[in-house]
Backbone bond lengths (Angstrom), bond angles and torsions (degrees), N, CA, C in turn:
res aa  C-N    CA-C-N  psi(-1)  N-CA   C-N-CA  omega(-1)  CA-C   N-CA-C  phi
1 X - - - 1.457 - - 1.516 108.88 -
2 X 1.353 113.06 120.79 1.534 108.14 173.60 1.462 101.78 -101.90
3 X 1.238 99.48 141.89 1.918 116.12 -176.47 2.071 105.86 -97.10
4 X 1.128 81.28 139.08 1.507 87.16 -173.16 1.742 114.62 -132.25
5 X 1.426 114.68 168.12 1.514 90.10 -171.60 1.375 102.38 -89.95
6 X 1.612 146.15 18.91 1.519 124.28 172.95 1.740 98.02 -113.09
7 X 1.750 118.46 -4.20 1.480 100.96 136.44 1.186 129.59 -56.16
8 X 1.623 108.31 -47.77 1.701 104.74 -172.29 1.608 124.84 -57.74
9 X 1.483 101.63 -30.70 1.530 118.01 175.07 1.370 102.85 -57.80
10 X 1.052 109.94 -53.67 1.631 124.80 -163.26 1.488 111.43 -63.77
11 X 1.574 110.36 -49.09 1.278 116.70 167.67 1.521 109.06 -51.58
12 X 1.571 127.50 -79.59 1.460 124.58 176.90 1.074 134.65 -34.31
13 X 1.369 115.74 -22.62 1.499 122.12 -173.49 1.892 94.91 -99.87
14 X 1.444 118.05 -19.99 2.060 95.73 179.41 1.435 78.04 -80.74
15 X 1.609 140.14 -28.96 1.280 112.77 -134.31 1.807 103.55 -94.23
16 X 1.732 116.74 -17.79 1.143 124.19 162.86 1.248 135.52 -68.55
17 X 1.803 102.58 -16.40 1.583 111.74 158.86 1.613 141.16 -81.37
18 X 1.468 70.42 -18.44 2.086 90.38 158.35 1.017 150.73 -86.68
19 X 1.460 149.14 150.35 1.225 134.62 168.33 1.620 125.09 -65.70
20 X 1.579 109.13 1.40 1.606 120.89 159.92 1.512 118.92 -57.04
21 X 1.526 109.25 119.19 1.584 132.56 -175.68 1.840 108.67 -91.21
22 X 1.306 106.92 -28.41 1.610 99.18 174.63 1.768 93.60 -160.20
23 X 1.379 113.77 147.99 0.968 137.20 -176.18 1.697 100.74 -133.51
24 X 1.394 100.73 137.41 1.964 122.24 165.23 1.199 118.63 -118.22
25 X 1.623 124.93 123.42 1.583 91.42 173.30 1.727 80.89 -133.56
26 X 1.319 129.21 137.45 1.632 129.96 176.61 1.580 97.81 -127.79
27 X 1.271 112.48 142.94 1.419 122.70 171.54 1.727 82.96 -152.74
28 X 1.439 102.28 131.16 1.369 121.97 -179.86 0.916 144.30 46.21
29 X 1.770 131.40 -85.69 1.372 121.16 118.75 1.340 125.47 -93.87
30 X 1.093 128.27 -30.75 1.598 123.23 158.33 1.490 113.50 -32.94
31 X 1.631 100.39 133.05 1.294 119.16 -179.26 1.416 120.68 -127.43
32 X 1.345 149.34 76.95 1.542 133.17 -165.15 1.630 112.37 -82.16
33 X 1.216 165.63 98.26 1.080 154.15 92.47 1.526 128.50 -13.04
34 X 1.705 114.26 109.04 1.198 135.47 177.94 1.681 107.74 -110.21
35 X 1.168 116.67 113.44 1.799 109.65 179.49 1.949 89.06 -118.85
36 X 1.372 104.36 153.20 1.647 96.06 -177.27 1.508 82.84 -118.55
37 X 1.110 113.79 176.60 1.693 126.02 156.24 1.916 104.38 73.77
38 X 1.229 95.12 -14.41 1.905 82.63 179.66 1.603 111.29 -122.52
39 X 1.379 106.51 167.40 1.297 112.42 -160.64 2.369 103.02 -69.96
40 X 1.248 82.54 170.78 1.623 90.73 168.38 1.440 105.02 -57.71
41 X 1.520 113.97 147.97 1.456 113.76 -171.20 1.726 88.27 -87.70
42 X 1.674 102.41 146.29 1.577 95.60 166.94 1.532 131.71 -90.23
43 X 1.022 93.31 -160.51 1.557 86.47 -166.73 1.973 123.19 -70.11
44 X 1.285 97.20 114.28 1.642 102.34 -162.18 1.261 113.48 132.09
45 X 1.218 99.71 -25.63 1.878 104.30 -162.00 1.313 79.36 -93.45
46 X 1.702 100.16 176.29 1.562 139.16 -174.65 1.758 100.16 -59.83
47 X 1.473 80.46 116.97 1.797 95.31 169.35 1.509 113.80 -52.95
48 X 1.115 151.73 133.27 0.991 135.06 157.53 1.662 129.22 -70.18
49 X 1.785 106.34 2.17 1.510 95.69 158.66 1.266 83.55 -162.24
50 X 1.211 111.93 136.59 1.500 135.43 166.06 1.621 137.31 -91.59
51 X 0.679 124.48 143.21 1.623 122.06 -165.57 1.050 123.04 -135.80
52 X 1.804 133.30 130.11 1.764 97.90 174.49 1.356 141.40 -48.56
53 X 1.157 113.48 137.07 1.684 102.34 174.67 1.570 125.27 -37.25
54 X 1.140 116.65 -26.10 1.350 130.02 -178.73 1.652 115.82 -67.00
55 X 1.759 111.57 -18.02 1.478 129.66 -175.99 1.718 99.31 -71.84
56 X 1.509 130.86 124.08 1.141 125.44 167.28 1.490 116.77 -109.27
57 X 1.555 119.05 -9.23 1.021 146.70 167.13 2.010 112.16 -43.83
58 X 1.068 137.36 111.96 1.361 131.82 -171.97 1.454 96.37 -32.19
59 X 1.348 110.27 171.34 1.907 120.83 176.62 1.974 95.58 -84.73
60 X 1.421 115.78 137.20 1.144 122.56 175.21 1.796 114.49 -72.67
61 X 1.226 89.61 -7.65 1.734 89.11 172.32 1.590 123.22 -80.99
62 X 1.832 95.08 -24.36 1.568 114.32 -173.21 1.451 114.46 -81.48
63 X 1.364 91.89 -24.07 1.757 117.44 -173.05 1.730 101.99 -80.66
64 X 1.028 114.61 -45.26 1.670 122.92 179.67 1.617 93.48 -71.06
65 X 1.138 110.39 -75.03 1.498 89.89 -153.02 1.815 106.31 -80.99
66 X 1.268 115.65 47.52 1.955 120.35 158.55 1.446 80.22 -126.44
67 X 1.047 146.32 -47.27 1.526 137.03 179.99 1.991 110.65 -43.62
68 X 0.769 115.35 -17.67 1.504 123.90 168.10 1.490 126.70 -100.10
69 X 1.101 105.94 5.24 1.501 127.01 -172.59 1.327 110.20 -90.41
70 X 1.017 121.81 69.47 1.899 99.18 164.90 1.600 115.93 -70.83
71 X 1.780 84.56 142.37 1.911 108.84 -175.40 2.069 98.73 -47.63
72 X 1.441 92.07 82.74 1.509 80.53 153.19 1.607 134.29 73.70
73 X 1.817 82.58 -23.13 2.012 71.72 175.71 1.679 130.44 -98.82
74 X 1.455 95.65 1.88 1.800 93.02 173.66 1.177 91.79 -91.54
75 X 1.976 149.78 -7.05 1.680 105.76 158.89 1.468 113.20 -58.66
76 X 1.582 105.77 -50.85 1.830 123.94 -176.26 1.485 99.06 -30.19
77 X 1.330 128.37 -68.70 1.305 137.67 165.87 1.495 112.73 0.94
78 X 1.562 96.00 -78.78 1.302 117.49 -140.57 1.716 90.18 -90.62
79 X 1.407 132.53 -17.37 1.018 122.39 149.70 0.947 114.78 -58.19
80 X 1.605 153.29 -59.83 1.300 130.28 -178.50 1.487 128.64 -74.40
81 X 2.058 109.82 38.00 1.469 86.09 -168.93 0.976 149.09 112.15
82 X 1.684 107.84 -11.42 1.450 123.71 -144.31 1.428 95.11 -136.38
83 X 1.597 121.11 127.94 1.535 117.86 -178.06 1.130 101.22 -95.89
84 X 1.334 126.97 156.34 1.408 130.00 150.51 1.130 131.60 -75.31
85 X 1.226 146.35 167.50 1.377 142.98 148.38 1.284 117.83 -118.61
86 X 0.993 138.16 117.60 1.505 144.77 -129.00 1.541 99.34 -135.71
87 X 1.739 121.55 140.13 1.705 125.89 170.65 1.478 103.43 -62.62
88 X 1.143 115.10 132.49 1.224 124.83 160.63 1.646 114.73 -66.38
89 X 1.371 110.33 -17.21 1.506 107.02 -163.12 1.804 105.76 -150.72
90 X 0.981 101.72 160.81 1.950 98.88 159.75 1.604 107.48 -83.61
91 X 1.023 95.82 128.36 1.494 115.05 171.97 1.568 95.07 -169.55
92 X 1.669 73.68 -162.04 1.617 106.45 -171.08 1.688 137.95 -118.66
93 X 1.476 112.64 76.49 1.510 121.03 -137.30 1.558 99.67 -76.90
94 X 1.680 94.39 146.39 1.381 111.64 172.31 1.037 126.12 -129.45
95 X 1.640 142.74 115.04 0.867 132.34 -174.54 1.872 141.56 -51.30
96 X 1.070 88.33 -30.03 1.622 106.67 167.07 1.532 123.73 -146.59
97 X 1.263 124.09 145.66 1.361 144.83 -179.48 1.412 129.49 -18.78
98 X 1.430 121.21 -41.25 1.282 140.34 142.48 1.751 110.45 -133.41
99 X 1.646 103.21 161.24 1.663 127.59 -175.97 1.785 100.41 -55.64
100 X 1.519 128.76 -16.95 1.586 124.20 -151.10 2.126 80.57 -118.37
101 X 1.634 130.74 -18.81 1.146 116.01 170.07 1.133 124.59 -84.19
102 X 1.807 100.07 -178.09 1.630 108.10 175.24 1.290 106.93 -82.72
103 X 1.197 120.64 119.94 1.902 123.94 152.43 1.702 105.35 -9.92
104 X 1.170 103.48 152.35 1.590 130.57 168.43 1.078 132.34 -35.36
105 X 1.672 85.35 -50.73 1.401 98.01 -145.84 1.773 85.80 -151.78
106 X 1.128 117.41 165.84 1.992 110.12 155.83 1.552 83.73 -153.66
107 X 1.786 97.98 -177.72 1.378 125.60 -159.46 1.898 80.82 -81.46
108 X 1.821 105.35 142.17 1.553 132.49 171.13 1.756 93.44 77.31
109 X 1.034 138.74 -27.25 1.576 127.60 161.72 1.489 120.00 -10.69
110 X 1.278 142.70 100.59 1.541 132.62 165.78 1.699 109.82 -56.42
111 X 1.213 113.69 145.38 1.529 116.41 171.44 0.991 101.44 -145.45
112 X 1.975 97.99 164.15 1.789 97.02 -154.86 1.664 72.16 -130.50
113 X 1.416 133.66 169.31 1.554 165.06 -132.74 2.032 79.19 -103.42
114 X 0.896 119.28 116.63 1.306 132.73 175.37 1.369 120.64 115.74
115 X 1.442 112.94 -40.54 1.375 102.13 -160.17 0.905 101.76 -77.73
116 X 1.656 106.98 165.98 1.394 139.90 -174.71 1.289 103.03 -79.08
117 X 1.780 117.15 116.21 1.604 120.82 166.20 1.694 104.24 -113.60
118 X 1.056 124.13 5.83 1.548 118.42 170.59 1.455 109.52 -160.35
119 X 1.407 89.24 -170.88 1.637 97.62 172.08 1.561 96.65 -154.29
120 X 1.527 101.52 141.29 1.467 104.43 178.18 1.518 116.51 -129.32
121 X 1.464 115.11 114.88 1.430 123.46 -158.82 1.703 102.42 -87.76
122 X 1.176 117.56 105.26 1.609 130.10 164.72 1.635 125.25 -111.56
123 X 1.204 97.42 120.81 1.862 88.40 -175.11 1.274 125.87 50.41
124 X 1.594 116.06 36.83 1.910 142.84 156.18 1.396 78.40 82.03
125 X 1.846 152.76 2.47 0.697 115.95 138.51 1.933 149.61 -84.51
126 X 1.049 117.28 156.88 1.276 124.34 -159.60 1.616 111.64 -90.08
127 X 1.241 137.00 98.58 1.643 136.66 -156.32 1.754 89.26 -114.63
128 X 1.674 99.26 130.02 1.475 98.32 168.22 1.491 89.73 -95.81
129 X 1.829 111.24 161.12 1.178 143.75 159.38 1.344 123.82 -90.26
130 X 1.821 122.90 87.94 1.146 107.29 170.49 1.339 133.23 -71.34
131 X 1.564 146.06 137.91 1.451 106.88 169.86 1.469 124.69 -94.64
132 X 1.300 99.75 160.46 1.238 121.99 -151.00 1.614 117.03 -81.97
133 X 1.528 88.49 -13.74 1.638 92.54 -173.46 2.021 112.04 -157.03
134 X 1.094 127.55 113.94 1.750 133.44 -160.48 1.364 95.91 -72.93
135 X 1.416 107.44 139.74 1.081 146.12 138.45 1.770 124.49 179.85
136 X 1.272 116.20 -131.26 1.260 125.84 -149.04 1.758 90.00 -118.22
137 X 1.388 131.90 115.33 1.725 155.53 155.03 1.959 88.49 -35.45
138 X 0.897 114.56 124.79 1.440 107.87 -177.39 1.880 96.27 -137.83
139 X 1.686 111.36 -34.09 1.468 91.62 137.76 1.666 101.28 179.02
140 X 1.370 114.14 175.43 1.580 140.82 -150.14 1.479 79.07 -98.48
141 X 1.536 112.71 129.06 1.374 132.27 152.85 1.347 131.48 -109.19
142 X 1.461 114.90 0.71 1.998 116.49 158.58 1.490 91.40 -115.74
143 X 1.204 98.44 -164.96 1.357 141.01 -130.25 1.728 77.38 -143.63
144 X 1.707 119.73 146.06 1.142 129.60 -175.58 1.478 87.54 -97.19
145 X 0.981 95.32 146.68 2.421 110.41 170.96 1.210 95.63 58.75
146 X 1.597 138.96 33.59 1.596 131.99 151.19 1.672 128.62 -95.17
147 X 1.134 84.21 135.69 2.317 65.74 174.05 1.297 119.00 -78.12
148 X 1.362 112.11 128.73 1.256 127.81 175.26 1.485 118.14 -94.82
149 X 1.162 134.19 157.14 1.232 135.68 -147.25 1.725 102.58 -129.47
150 X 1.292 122.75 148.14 1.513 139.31 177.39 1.297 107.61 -33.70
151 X 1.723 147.15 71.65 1.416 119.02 156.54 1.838 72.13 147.14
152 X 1.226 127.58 -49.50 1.167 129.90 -179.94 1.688 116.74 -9.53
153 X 1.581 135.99 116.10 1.369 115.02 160.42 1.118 120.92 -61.56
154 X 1.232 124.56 153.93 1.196 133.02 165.93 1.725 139.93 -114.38
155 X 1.560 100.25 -40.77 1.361 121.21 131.82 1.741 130.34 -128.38
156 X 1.273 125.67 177.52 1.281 141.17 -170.85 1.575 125.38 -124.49
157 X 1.107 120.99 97.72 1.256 132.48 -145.16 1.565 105.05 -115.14
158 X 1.354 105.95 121.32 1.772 100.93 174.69 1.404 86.08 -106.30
159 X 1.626 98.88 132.06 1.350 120.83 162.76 1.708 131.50 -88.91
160 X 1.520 105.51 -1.55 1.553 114.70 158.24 0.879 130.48 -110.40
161 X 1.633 115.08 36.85 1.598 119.67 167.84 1.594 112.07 -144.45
């Protein structure tokens, strides 16, 4: 079995819709380990994906999760104030309901603790985004019809205005 990164997506995203806490899958020497809910193992502990030694290629786990990283500006953010709202999952975010509507949400919008500011398409299914916390859209961090990644912001929300 060769492991690839739109298995790994694929894997994280059934495995974030479940009530599954650790997942194994080994074929040969390939090994995948998925644990949800606990921290990165530290240093010594169980890789969470393994590879043959023979792989010189970076680890696809290291590669996924800096692929969710933006350079620096959700600390800047969050120094001034500013919450994030973050994918719960890998998918594929859309700003509004269908391609012919209005978006959710737009930049200076007030939002109140529920509503729906996205939708995130994983495995042809369709996940609304409630947010999690009111205030004022101050600004959009994807790209409409891109995949967004586990932890990823998506928008930026000041909650004192």
């Amino acid at each position: 079995m060769k492991i690839d990164f739109d298995q790994i997506r694929e894997l994280l995203a059934v495995v974030s819709q479940t009530d599954i806490s650790e997942l194994t899958i080994e074929s040969g020497e390939e090994k995948i380990t998925v644990k949800k809910g606990s921290p990165a193992p530290a240093p010594g502990g169980q890789a969470l994906l393994e590879l043959p030694a023979q792989a010189a290629a970076p680890s696809p786990a290291a590669a996924l999760a800096e692929a969710g990283k933006p350079a620096g500006e959700p600390e800047a953010a969050q120094r001034n104030g500013l919450v994030p709202i973050t994918s719960p999952m890998v998918g594929t975010f859309y700003r509004s309901p269908s391609p012919s509507a209005a978006p959710f949400v737009e930049v200076g919008d007030h939002i109140t603790v529920g509503q729906t500011v996205c939708i995130i398409e994983a495995m042809k299914l369709m996940n609304d985004l409630p947010a999690e916390v009111a205030g004022r859209i101050a600004r959009v961090c994807a790209e409409n019809g891109t995949t967004v990644e586990y932890g990823q912001p998506l928008f930026m929300v000041d909650p004192n205005s």
